[in-house]
C-alpha positions as CSV (number, residue, x, y, z in Angstrom):
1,X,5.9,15.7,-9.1
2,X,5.2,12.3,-8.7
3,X,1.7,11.1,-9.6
4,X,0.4,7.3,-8.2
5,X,-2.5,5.1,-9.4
6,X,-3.4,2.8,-7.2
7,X,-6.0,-0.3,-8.2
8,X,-7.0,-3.6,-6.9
9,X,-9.5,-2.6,-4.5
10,X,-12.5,-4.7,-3.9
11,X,-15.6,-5.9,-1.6
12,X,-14.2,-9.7,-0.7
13,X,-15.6,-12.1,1.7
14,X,-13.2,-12.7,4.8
15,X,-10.8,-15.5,4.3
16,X,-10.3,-14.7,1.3
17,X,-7.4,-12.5,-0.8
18,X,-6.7,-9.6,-2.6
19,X,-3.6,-7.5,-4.2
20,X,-3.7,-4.3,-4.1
21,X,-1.4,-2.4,-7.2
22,X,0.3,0.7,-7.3
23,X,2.3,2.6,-10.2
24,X,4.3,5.6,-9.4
25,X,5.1,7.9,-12.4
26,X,6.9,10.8,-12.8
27,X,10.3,12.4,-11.1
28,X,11.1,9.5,-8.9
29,X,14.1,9.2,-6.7
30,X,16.4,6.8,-7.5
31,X,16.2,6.1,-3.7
32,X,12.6,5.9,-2.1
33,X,10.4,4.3,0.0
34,X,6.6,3.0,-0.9
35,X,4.0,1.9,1.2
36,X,0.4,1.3,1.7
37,X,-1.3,2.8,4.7
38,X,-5.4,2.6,5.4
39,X,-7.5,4.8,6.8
40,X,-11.1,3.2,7.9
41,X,-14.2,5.3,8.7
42,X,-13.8,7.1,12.2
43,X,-10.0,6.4,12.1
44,X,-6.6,7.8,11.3
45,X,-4.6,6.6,8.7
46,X,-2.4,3.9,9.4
47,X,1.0,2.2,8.2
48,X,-0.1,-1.0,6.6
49,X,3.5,-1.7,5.5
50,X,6.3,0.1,3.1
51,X,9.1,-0.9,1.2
52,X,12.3,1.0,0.4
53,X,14.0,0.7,-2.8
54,X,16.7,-1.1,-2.2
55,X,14.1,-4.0,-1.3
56,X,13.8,-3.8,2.9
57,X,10.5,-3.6,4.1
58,X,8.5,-2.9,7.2
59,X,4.9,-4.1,8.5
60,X,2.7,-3.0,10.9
61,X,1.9,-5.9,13.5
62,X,-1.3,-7.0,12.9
63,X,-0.6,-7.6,9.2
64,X,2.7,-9.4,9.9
65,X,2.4,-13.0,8.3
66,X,-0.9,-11.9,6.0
67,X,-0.2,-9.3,3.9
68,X,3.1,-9.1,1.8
69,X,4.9,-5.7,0.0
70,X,6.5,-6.1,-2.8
71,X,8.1,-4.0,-5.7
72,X,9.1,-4.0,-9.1
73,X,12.2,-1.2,-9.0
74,X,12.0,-1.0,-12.6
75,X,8.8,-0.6,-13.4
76,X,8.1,1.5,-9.8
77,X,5.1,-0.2,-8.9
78,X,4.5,-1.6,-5.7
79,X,1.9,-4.8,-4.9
80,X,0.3,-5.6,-1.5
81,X,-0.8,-9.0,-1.2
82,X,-3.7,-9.3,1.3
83,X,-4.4,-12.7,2.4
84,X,-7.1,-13.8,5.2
85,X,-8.7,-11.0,4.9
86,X,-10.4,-10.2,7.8
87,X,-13.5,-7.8,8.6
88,X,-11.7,-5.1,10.3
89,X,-9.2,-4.9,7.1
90,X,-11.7,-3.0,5.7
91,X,-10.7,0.5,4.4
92,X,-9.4,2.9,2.1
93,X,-5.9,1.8,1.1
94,X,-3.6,4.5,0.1
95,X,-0.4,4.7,-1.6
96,X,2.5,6.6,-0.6
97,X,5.7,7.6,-2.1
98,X,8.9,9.3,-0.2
99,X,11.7,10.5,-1.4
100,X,14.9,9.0,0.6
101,X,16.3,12.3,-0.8
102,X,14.5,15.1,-0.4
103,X,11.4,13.4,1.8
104,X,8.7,14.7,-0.5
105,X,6.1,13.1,0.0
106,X,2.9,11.9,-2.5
107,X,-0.3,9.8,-1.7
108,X,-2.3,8.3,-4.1
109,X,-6.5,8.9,-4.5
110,X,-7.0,5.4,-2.6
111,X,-8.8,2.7,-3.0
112,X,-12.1,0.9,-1.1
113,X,-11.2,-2.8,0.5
114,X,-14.4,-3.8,2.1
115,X,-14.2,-6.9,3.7
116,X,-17.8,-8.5,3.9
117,X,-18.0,-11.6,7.6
């Protein structure tokens, strides 16, 4: 089991920033992949961007050049760094964990960005 607590989430005006946290705990793969993905009212959840353990990482295209993944390997928690926030950012942000191994799978509970115009 892997458990993740996500935290960061916020109601920001647009323009602005936020980081978004997340700490995985429990029987983690040496190799792995974490991401955030966001699901907003009305909408599928969607990759937001992930980072594998070994440090490569992967964005959707509309958040190329604004948000940023980044990890800590030892500590296994990953940060997204939002910046220009824009309206249609808002959403519930959810971490995900894979194994590289096995490709279990865990999501976090999420957490609210509302982005205010």
């Amino acid at each position: 089991q892997v458990q993740l607590v996500e935290s960061g989430g916020d109601l920001v005006q647009a323009g602005t920033s936020l980081r978004l946290s997340c700490a995985a705990s429990g029987s983690i793969s040496r190799l792995n992949v974490m991401g955030w993905y966001r699901q907003a009212p009305g909408k599928q959840r969607e990759l937001v961007a992930t980072i594998t353990s070994g440090g490569t990482t992967n964005y959707a295209d509309s958040e190329k050049g604004r948000f940023t993944i980044s990890r800590d390997g030892a500590k296994n928690t990953v940060w997204l760094q939002m910046n220009s926030l824009k309206p249609e950012d808002t959403a519930v942000y959810y971490c995900n964990y894979r194994s590289l191994v096995s490709s279990t799978t865990y999501w976090g509970q999420g957490t609210q960005v509302t982005v205010s115009s």
